[in-house]
C-alpha positions, 0 to 999 in steps of 0.5 A: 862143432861150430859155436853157435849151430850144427852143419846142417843150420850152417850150411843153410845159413852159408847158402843164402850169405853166399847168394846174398853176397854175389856167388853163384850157389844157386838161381835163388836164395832157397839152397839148390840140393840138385846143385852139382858141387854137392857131394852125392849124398845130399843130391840123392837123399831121398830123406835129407833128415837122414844126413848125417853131420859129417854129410852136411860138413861135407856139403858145407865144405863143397859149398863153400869152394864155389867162392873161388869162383868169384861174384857171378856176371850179374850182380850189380853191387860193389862191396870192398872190405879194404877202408881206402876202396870203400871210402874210394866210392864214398859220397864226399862226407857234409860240411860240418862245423866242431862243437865246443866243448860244453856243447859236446858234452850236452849232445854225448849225455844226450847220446848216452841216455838216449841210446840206453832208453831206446834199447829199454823200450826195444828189449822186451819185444825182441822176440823175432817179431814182426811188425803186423805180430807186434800191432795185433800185441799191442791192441789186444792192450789197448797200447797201439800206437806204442807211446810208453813202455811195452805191457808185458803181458796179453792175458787175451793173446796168452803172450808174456814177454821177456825181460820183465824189468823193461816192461810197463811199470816195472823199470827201475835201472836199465838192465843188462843187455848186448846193446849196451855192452858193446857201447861200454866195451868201446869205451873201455877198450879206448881207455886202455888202448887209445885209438892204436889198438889192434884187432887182437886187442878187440876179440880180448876186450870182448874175451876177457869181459863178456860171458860167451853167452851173452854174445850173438851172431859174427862176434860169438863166432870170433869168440868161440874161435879165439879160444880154439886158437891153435899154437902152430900159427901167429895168433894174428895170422888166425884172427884174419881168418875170422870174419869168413871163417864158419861164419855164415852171419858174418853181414849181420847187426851186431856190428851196427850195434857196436859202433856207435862209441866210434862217432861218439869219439869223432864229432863233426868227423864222420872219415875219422869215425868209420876209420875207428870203427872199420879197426873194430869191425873187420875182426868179425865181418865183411861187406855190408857187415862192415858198412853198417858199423860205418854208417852208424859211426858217420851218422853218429859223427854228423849228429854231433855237429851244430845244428844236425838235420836228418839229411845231414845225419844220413849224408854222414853214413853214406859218406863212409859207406860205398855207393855200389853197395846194398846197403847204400842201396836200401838207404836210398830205396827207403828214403825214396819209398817215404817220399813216395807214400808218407807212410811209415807203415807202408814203407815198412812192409814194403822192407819185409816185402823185399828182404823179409827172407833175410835171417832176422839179425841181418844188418840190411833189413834192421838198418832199413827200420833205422833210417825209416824211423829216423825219416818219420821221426825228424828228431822227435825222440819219441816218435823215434824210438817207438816207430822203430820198435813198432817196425819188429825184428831186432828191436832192441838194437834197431830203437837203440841205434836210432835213439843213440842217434837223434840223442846226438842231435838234440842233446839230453835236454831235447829227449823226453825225460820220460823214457829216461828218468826211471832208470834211476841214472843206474846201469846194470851189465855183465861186463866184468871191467864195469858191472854195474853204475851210474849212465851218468859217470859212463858220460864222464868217461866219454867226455874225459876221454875224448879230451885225450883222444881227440888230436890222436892220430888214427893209426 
């Protein structure tokens, strides 16, 4: 069986990814069970509990042949997954100017400890909740609007959350978390590597130094078949296969949240940060997987540039991402919903309205949260982060990635200290090449690194 689900979740999943992406599976994003490329047990079945997983491998298979029919007529999005097509129908990137040495080394501190506080506030909520759930949760405590740590425990809702060390009054050192992993495992895969590293020497970074476990979405799907690789093939050869390989999740946020290294090693530079970061994510991913690593990489890469403002930070996404794609598409749409209502409440449902049927770690709902918490915020880091996580659904990696983000911009001495100064400058992982240290000697090595790596050719 699969990694990460049986056939039967599979071919659900599959069904809405292929619909999402443009195929002609059904009229709608509900599996279509009359569709005439099932096979003939799932059409009849009076009682589809009664399916076998062979019968849904079946189904799974059939499904998946339709894609040789290609996008159907009607479908108004563009989506390449080659870099020079995508960059093709990229806007021109901002005129951004370099920072000096001191000043980069201000904004990355303020990157690192911003991402990290941001992750914090998120994690104890990440619980598939969505916005309305997690308002009734904090007024039942009296914590609504969300303006400090989130309460771990409702005694009048009956509700504990997860993750205790991130909760109110208990945070004593940031703990392990997905989020943060990625970002250290960037910078350590650039340390041995340096920016020539292959795809192989991606899928080993995450192989060699996170437990299966701790991994979710299109890269534990990569993982799981990275050690089911098979001897009667090139090793490289098997790893093209990956990002569609029974890989239903394969547009999902884990790739956002593992970019954000590559803008952090790109200041002023958003082409050359969706370059680097377009290297790491095509191991795992395709379309708007794809670009919302991009986005991130080139909003992170305009952050560092003197005097960033939030249209210039969303000018660096978009220029690395296509204009034809949806997740250009949700951008523009979200920032012309605030325009419209100056309401991050209401632009927020208007989100789930619209892509609410997506799975709850896709990229196009979750990075939507993140630009709506960077328009309503305007670098205000607090109202930032806590906007993000007040919007639901992966709000770890949504706050994380929005705090990482206005931390670029304003540097460590314009984040609220108070979000950072009970982790106690300490980090604890799963990451076997790091484990536990200082947020502050991981500041060190970006900031060594980039030095090294900065007139490196992308290759």
């Amino acid at each position: 069986m699969p990694g990460f689900a049986n056939w039967k979740d599979i071919f659900a999943m599959e069904y809405l990814q292929l619909y999402e992406e443009g195929f002609p599976v059904g009229a709608s994003p509900e599996p279509d069970f009359e569709a005439a490329y099932l096979p003939e047990a799932v059409r009849q079945a009076a009682d589809r509990s009664t399916l076998t997983e062979a019968d849904w491998e079946e189904a799974y298979g059939a499904l998946w042949a339709i894609r040789d029919q290609g996008i159907r007529a009607d479908y108004q999005f563009v989506e390449p997954d080659d870099f020079d097509a995508i960059i093709a129908d990229a806007p021109p990137p901002p005129a951004l100017q370099p920072l000096s040495d001191e000043e980069y080394a201000e904004r990355i501190k303020g990157a690192w400890y911003g991402r990290i506080g941001g992750v914090v506030l998120g994690k104890p909520l990440e619980m598939r909740l969505d916005r309305k759930f997690i308002k009734r949760y904090l007024e039942s405590l009296d914590a609504y609007p969300l303006n400090d740590w989130a309460p771990q425990e409702s005694p009048a809702l009956g509700i504990s959350l997860r993750c205790k060390p991130s909760t109110l009054g208990n945070i004593q050192y940031a703990e392990p978390d997905d989020d943060i992993h990625y970002t250290i495992l960037g910078l350590m895969l650039l340390e041995e590597h340096g920016l020539g590293f292959s795809k192989l020497d991606v899928a080993n970074n995450h192989l060699r130094n996170i437990p299966y476990h701790w991994l979710w979405s299109c890269t534990r799907q990569s993982y799981y078949h990275m050690v089911n690789l098979t001897e009667d093939r090139p090793v490289e050869e098997q790893i093209e296969e990956f990002p569609t390989k029974i890989n239903p999740l394969r547009e999902g946020i884990n790739t956002a949240i593992r970019a954000d290294f590559w803008g952090y090693i790109a200041p002023g530079d958003t082409r050359r940060a969706a370059r680097i970061a377009h290297k790491e994510v095509t191991l795992n991913a395709v379309k708007n997987g794809v670009y919302s690593s991009l986005f991130v990489a080139g909003a992170l890469s305009a952050a560092l540039s003197p005097n960033p403002n939030i249209e210039t930070i969303l000018a660096g996404g978009l220029s690395v991402i296509p204009r034809r794609s949806r997740l250009a598409h949700i951008v523009h749409e979200v920032v012309g919903w605030y325009e419209a209502d100056r309401d991050w409440v209401s632009v927020c449902d208007r989100i789930y309205d619209k892509y609410g049927h997506l799975p709850f770690l896709h990229s196009l709902h979750n990075m939507g949260f993140v630009v709506l918490s960077l328009i309503h915020g305007q670098l205000d880091y607090s109202k930032t982060i806590t906007t993000a996580v007040m919007c639901g659904l992966d709000t770890d990696c949504t706050a994380g990635t929005a705090a990482s983000i206005v931390g670029a911009a304003v540097g460590y001495d314009g984040l609220d200290h108070r979000w950072i100064r009970p982790f106690n400058d300490h980090v604890k992982t799963v990451v076997a090449g790091f484990g536990h240290g200082s947020i502050s000697g991981l500041v060190q090595r970006n900031i060594d690194l980039w030095h090294k790596l900065r007139n490196e050719p992308v290759s």
